[in-house]
MOPAC internal coordinates of N, CA, C and O (Angstrom, degrees):
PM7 1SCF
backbone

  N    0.0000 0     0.00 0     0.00 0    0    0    0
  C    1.4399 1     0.00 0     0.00 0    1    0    0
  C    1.5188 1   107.35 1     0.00 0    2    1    0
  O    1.2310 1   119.17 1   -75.98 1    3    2    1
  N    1.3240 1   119.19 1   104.02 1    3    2    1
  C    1.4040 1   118.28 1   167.67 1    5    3    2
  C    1.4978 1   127.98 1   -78.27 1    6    5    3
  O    1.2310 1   118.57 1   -16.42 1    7    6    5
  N    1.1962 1   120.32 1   163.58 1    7    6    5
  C    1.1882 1   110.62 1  -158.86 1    9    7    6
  C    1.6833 1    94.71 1  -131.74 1   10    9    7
  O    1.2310 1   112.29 1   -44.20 1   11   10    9
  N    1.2940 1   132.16 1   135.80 1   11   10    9
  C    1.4616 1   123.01 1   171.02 1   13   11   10
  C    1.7457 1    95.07 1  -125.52 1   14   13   11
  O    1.2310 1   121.88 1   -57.88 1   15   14   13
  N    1.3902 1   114.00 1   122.12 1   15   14   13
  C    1.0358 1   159.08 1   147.93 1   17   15   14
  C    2.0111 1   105.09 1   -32.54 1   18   17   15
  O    1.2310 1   134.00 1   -78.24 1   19   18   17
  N    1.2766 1    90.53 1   101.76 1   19   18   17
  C    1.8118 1   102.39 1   179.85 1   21   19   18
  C    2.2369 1   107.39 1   -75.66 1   22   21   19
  O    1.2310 1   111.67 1   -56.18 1   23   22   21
  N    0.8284 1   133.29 1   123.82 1   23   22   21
  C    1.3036 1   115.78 1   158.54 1   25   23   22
  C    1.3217 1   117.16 1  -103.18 1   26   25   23
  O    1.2310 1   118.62 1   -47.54 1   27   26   25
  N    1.8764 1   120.23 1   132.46 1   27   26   25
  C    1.1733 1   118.73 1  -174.57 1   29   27   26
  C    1.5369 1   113.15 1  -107.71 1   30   29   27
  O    1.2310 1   129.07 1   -52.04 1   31   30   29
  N    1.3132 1   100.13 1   127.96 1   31   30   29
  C    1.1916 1    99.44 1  -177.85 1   33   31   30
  C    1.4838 1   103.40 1  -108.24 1   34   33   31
  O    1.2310 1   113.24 1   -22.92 1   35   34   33
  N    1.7964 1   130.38 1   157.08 1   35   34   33
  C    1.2311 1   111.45 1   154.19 1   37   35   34
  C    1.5070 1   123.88 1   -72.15 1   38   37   35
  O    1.2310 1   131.22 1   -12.12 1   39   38   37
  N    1.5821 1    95.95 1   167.88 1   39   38   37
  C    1.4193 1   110.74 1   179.37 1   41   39   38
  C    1.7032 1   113.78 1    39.80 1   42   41   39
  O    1.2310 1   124.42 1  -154.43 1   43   42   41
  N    1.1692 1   109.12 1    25.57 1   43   42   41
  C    1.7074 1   104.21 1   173.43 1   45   43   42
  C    1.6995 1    99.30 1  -132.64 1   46   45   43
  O    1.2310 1   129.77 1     4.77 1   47   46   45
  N    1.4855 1    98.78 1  -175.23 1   47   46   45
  C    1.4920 1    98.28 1   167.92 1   49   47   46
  C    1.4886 1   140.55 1   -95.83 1   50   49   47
  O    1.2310 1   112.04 1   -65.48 1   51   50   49
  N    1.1899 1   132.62 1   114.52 1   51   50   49
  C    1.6401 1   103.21 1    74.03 1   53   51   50
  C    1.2637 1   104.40 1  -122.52 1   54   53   51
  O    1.2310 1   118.72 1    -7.53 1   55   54   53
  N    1.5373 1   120.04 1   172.47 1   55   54   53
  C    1.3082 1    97.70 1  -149.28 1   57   55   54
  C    1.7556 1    83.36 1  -119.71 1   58   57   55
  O    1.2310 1   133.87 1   -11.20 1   59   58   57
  N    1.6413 1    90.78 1   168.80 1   59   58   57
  C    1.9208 1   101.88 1  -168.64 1   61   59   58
  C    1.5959 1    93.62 1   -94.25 1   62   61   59
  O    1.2310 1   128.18 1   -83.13 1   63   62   61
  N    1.3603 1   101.85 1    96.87 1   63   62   61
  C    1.8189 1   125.47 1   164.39 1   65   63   62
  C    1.4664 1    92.01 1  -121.81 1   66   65   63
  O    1.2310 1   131.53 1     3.20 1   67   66   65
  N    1.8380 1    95.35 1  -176.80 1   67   66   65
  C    0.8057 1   131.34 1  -154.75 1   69   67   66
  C    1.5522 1   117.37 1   -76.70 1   70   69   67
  O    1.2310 1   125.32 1   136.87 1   71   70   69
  N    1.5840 1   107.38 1   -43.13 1   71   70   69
  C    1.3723 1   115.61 1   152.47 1   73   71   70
  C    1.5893 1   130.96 1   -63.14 1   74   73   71
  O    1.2310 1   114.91 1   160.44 1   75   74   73
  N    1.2458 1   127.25 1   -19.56 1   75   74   73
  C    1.5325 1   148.40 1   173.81 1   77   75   74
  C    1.2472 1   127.68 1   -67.23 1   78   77   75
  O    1.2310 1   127.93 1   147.12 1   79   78   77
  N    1.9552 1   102.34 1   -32.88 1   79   78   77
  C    1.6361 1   147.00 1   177.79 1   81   79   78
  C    1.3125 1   113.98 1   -72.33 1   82   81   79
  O    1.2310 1   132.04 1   127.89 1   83   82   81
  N    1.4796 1    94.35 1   -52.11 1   83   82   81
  C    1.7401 1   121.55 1  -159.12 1   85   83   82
  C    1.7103 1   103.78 1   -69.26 1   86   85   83
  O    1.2310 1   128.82 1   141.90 1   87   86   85
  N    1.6472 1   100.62 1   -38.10 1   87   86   85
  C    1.5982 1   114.49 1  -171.23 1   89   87   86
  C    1.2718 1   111.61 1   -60.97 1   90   89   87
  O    1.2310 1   125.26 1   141.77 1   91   90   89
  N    2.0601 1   107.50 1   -38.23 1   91   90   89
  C    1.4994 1   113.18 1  -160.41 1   93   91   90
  C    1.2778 1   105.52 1   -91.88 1   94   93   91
  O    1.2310 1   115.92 1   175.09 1   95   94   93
  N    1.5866 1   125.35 1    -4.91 1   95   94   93
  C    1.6325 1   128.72 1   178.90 1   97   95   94
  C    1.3314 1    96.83 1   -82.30 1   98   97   95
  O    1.2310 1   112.61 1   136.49 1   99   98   97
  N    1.6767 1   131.56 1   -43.51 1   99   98   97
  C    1.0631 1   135.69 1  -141.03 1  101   99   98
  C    1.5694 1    99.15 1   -77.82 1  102  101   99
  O    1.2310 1   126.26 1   125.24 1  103  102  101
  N    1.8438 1   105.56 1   -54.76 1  103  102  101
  C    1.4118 1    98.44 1   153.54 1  105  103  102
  C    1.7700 1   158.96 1   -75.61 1  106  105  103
  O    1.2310 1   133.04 1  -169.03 1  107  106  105
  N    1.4472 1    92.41 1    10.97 1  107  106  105
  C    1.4359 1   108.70 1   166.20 1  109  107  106
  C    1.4750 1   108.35 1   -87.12 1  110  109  107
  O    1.2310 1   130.19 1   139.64 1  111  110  109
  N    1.9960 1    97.96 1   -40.36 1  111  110  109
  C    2.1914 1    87.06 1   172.38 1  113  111  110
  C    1.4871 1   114.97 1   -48.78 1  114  113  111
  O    1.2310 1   128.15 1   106.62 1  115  114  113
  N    1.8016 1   101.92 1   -73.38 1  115  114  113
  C    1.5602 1   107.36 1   166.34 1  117  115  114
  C    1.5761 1   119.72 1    -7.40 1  118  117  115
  O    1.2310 1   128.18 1   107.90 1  119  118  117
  N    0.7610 1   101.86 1   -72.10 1  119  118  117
  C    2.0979 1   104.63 1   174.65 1  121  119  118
  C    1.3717 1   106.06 1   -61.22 1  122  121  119
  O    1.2310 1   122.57 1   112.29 1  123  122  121
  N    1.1154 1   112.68 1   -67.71 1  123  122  121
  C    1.8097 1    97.75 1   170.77 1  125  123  122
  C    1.6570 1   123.52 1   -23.42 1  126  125  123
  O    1.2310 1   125.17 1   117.81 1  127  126  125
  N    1.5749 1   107.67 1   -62.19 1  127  126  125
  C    1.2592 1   117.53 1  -175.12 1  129  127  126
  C    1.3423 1   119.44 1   -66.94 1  130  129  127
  O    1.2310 1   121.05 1   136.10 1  131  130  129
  N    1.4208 1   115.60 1   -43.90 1  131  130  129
  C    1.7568 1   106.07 1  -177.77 1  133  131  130
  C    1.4290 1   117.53 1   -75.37 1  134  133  131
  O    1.2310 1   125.78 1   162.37 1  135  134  133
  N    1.7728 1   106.50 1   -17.63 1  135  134  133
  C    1.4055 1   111.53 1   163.45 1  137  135  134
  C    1.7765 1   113.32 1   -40.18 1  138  137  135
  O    1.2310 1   129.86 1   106.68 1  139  138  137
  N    1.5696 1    98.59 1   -73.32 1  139  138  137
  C    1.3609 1   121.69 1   179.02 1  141  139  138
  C    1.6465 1   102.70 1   -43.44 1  142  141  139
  O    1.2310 1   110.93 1   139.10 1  143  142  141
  N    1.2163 1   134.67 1   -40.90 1  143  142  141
  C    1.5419 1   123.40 1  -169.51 1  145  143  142
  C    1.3891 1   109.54 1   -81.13 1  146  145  143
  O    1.2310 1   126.68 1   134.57 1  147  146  145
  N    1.7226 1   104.76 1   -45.43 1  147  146  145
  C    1.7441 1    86.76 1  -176.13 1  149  147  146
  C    1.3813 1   100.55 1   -96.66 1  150  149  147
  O    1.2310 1   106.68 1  -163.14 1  151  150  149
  N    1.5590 1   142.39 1    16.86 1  151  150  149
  C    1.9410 1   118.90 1   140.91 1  153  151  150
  C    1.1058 1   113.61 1   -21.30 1  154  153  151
  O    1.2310 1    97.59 1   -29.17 1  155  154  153
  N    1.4913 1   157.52 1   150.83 1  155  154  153
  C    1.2504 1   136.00 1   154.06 1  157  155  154
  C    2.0223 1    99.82 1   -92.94 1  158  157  155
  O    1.2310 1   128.49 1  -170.12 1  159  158  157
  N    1.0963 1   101.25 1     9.88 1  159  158  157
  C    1.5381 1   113.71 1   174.38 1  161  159  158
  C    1.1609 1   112.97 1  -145.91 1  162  161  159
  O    1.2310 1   125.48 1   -56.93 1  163  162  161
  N    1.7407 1   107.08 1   123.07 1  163  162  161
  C    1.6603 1   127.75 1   170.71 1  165  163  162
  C    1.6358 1   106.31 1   -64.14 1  166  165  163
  O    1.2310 1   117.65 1   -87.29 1  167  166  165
  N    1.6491 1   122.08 1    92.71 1  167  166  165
  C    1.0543 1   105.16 1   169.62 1  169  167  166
  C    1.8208 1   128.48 1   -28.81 1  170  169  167
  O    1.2310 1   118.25 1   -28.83 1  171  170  169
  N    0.7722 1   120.94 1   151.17 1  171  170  169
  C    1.5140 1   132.21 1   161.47 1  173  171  170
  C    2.0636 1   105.81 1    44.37 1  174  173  171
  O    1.2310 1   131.18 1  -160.23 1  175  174  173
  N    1.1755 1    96.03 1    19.77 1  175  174  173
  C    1.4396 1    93.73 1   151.93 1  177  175  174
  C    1.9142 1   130.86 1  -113.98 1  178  177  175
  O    1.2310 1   118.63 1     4.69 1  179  178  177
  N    1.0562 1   120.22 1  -175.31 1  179  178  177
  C    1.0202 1   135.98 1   163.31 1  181  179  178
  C    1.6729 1   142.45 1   -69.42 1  182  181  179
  O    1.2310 1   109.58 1  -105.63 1  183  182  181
  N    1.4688 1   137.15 1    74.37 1  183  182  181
  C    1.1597 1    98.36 1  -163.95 1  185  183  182
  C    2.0426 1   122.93 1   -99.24 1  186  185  183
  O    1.2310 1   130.71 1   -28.78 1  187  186  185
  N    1.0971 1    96.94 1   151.22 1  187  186  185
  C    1.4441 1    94.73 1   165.68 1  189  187  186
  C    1.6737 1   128.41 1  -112.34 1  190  189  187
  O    1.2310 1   114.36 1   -40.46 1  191  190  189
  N    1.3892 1   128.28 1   139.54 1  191  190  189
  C    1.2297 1   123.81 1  -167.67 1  193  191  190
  C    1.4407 1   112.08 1  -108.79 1  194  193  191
  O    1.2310 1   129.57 1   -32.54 1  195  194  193
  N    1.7894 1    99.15 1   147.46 1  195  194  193
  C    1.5439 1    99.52 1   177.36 1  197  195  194
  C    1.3067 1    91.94 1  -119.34 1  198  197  195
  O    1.2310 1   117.51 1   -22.14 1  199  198  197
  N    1.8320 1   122.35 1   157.86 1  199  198  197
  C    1.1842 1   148.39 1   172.93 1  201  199  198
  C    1.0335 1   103.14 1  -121.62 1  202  201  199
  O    1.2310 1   127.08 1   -41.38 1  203  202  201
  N    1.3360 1   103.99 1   138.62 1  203  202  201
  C    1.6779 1   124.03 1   159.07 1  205  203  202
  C    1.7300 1   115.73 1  -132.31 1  206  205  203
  O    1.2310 1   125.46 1   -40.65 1  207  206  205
  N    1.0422 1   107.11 1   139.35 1  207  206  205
  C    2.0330 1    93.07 1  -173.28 1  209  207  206
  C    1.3002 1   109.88 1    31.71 1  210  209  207
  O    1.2310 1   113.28 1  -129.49 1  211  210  209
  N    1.1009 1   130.31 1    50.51 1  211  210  209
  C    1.7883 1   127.27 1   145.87 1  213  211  210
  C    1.8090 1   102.30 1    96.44 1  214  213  211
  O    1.2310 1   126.54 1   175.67 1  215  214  213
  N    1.4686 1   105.02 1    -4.33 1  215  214  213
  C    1.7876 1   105.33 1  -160.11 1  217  215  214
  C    1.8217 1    79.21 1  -118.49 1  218  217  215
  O    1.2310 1   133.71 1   -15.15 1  219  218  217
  N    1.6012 1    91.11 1   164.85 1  219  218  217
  C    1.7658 1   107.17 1   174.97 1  221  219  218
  C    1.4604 1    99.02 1   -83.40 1  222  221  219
  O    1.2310 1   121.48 1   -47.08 1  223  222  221
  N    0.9071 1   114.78 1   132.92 1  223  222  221
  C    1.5505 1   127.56 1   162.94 1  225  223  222
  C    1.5417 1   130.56 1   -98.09 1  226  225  223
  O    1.2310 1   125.90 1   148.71 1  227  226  225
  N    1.5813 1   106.26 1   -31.29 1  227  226  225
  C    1.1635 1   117.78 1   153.97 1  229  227  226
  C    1.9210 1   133.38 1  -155.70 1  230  229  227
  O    1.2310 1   128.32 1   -41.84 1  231  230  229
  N    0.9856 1   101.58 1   138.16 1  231  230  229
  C    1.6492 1    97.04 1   171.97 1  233  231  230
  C    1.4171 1   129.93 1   -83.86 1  234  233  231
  O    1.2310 1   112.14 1   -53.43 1  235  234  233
  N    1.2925 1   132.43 1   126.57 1  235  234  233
  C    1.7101 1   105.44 1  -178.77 1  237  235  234
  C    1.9725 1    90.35 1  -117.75 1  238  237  235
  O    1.2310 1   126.42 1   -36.87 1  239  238  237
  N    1.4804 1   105.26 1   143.13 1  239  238  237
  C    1.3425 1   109.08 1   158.06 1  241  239  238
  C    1.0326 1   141.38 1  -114.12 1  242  241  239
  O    1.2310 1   114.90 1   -79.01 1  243  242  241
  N    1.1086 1   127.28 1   100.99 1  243  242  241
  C    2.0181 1   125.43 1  -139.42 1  245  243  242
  C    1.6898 1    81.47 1  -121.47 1  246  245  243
  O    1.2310 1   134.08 1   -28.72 1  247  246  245
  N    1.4141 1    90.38 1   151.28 1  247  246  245
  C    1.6832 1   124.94 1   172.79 1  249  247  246
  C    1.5199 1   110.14 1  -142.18 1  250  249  247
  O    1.2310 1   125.03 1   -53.68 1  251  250  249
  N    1.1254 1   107.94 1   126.32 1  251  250  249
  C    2.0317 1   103.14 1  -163.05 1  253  251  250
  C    1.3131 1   118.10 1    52.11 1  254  253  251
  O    1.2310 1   107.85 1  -145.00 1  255  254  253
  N    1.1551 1   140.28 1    35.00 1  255  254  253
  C    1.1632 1   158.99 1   177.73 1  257  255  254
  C    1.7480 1   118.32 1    59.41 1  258  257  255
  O    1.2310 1   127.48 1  -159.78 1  259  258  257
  N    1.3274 1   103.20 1    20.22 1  259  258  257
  C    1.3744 1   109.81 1   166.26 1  261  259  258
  C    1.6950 1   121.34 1  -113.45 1  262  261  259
  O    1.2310 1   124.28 1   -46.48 1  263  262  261
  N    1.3549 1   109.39 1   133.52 1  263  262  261
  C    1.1377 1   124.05 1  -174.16 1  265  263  262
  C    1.9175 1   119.11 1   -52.91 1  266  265  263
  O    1.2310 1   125.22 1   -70.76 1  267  266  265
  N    1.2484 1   107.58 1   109.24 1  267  266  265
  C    1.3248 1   112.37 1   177.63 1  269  267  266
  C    1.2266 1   137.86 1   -81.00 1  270  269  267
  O    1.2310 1   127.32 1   129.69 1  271  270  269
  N    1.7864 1   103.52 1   -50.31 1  271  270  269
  C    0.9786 1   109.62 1   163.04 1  273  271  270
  C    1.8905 1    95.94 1  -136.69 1  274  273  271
  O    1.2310 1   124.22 1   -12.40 1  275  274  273
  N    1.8808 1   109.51 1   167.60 1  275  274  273
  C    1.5794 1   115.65 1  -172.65 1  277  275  274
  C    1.6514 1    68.74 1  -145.85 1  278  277  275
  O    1.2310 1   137.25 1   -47.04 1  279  278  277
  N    1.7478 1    84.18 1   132.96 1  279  278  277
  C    1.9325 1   114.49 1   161.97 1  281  279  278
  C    1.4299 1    97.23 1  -133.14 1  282  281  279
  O    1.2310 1   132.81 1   -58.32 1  283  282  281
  N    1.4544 1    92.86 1   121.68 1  283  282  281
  C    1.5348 1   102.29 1   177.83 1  285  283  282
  C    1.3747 1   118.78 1  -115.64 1  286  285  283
  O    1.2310 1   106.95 1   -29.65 1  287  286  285
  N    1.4535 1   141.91 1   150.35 1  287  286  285
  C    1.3655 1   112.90 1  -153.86 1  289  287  286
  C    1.8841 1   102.08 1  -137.61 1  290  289  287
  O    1.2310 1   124.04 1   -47.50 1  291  290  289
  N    0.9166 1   109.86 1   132.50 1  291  290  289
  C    2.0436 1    92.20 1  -173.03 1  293  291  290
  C    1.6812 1    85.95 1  -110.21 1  294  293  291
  O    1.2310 1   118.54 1   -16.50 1  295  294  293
  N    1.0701 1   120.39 1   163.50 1  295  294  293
  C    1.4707 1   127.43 1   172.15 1  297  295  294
  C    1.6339 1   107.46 1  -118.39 1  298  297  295
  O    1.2310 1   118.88 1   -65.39 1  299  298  297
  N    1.1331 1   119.74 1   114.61 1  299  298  297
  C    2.1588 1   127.13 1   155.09 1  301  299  298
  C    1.3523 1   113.46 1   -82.12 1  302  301  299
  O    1.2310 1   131.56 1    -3.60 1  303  302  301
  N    1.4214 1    95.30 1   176.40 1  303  302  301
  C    1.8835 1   106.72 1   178.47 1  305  303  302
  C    1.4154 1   111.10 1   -54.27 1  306  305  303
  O    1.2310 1   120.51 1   139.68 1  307  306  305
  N    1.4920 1   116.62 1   -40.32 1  307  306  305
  C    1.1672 1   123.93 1  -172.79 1  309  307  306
  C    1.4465 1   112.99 1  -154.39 1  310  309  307
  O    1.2310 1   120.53 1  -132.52 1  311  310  309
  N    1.5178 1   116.58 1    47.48 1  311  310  309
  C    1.7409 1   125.09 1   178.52 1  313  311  310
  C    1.7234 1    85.36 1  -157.19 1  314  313  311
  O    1.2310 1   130.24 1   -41.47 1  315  314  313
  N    1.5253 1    97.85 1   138.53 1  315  314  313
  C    1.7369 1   109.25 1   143.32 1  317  315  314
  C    1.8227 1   105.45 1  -107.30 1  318  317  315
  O    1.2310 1   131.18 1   -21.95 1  319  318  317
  N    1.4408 1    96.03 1   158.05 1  319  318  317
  C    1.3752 1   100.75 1  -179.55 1  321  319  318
  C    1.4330 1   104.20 1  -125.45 1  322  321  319
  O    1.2310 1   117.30 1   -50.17 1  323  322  321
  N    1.5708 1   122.75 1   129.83 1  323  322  321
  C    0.9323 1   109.27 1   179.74 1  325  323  322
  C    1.9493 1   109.92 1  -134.50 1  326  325  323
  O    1.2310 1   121.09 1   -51.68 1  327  326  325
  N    1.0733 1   115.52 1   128.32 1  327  326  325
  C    1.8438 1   134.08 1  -135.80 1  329  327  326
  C    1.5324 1    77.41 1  -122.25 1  330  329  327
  O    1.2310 1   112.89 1   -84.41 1  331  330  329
  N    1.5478 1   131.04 1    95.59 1  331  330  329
  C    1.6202 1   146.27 1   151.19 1  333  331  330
  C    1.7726 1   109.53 1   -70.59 1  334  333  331
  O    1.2310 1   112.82 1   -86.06 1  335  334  333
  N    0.7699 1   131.16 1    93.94 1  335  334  333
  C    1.8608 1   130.54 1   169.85 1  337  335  334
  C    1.1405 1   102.73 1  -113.22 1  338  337  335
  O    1.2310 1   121.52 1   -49.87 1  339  338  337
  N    1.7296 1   114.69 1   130.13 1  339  338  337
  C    1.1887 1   106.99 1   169.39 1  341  339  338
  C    1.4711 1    96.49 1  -116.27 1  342  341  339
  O    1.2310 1   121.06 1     2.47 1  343  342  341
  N    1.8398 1   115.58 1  -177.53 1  343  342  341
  C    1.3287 1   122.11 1  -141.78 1  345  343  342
  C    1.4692 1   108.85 1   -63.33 1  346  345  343
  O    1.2310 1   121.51 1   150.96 1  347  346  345
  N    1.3776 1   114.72 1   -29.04 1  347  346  345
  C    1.1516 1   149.16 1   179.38 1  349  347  346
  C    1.3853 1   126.35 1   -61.47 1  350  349  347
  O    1.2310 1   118.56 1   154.48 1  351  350  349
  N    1.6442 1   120.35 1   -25.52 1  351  350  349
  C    1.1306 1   135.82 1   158.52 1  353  351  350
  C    1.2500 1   124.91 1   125.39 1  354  353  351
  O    1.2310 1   122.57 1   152.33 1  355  354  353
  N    0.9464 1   112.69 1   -27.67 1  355  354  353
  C    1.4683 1   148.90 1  -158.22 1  357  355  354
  C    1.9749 1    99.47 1   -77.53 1  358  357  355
  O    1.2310 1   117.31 1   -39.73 1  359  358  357
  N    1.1835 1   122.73 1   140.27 1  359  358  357
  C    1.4852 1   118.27 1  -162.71 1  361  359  358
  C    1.5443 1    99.80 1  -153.49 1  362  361  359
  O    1.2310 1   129.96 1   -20.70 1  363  362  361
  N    1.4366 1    98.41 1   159.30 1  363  362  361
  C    1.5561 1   119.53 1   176.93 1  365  363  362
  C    1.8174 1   108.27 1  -138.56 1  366  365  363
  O    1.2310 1   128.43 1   -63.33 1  367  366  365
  N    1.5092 1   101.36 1   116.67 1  367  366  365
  C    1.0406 1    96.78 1   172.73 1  369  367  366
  C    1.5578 1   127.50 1  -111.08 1  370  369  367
  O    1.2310 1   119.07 1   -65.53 1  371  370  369
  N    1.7235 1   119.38 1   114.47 1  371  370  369
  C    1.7444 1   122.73 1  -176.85 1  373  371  370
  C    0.9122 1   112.98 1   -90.07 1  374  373  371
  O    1.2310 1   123.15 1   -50.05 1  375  374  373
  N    1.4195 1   111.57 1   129.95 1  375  374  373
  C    1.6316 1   109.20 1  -170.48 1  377  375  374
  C    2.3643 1   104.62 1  -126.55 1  378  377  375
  O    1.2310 1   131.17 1  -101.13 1  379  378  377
  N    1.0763 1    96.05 1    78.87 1  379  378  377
  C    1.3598 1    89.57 1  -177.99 1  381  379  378
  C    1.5105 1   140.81 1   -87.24 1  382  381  379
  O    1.2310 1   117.47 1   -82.52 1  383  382  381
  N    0.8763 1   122.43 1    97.48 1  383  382  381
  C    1.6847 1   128.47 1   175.25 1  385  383  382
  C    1.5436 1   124.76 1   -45.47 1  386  385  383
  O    1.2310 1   134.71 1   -79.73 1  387  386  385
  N    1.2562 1    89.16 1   100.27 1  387  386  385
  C    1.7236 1    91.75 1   179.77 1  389  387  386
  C    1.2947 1   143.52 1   -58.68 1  390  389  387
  O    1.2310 1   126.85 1   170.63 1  391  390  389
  N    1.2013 1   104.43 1    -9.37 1  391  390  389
  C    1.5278 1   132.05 1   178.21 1  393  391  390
  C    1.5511 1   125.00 1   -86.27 1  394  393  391
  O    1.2310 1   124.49 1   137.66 1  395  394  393
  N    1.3550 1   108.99 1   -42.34 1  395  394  393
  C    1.2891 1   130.44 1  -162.39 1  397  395  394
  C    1.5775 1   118.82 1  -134.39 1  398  397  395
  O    1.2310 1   130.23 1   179.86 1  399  398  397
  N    1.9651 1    97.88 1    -0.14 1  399  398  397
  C    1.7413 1   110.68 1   165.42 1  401  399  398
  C    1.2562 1    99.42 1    57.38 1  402  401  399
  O    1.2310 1   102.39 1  -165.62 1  403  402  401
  N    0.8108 1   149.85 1    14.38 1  403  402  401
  C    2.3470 1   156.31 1   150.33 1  405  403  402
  C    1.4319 1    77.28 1   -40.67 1  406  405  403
  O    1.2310 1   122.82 1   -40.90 1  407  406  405
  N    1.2895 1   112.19 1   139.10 1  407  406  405
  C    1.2822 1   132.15 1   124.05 1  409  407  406
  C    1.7950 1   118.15 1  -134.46 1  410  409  407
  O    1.2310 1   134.28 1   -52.67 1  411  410  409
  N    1.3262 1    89.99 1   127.33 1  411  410  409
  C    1.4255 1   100.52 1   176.23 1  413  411  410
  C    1.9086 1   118.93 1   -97.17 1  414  413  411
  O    1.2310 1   119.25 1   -57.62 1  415  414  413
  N    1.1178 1   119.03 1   122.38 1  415  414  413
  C    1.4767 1   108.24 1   176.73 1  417  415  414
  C    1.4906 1   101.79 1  -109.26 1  418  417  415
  O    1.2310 1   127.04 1   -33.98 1  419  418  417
  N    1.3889 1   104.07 1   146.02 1  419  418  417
  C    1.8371 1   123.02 1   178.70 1  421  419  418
  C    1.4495 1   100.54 1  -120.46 1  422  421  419
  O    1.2310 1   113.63 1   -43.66 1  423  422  421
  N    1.2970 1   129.65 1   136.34 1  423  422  421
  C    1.4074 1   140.26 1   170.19 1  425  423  422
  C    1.6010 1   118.23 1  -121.50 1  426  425  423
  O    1.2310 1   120.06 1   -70.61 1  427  426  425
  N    1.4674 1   117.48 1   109.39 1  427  426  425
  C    1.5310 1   124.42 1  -177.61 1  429  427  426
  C    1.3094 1   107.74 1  -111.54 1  430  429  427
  O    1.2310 1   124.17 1   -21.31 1  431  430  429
  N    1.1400 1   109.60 1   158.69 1  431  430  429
  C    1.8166 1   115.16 1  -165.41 1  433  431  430
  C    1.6087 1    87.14 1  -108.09 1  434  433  431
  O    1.2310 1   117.13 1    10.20 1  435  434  433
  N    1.3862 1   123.06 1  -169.80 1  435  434  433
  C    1.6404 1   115.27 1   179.87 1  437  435  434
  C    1.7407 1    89.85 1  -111.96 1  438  437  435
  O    1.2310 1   120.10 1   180.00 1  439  438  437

């Protein structure tokens, strides 16, 4: 996700509307959110663990007993996968190679 950098000048263009506004909230959420996905900890929540064959399969992070964020994890010959969604929709996907320590992260909005 690239980011291009607005410069404001006075009394010139571009001018501070509604679409100009909309861009700089959109990328302050953005940072908010991928913050929140790659934490490997939901501040000030709760977590609970699932097992499957001896490995975590999933994380849930609840605060007031609602789910904040879900890390779900699949295991390969030589990749873990690990699937971050928070309640909101919005996801991070880690994909790490055990062999060669790669990790690739993917980020989708909902």
């Amino acid at each position: 996700m690239a980011y291009t950098k607005t410069t404001w000048v006075n009394n010139s263009s571009p001018a501070i509307n509604a679409d100009n506004l909309n861009k700089m909230e959109q990328g302050i959420y953005d940072a908010h959110i991928i913050e929140m996905l790659l934490e490997n900890e939901v501040p000030n929540t709760v977590q609970t663990y699932t097992f499957s064959g001896g490995s975590v399969s999933q994380v849930l992070h609840k605060r007031s007993g609602s789910t904040i964020r879900t890390d779900a994890f699949t295991y390969g010959t030589n990749t873990i996968t690990e699937v971050r969604t928070l309640n909101t929709g919005e996801n991070v996907t880690i994909v790490t190679n055990l062999t060669t320590l790669e990790t690739t992260v993917t980020y989708a909005t909902s």
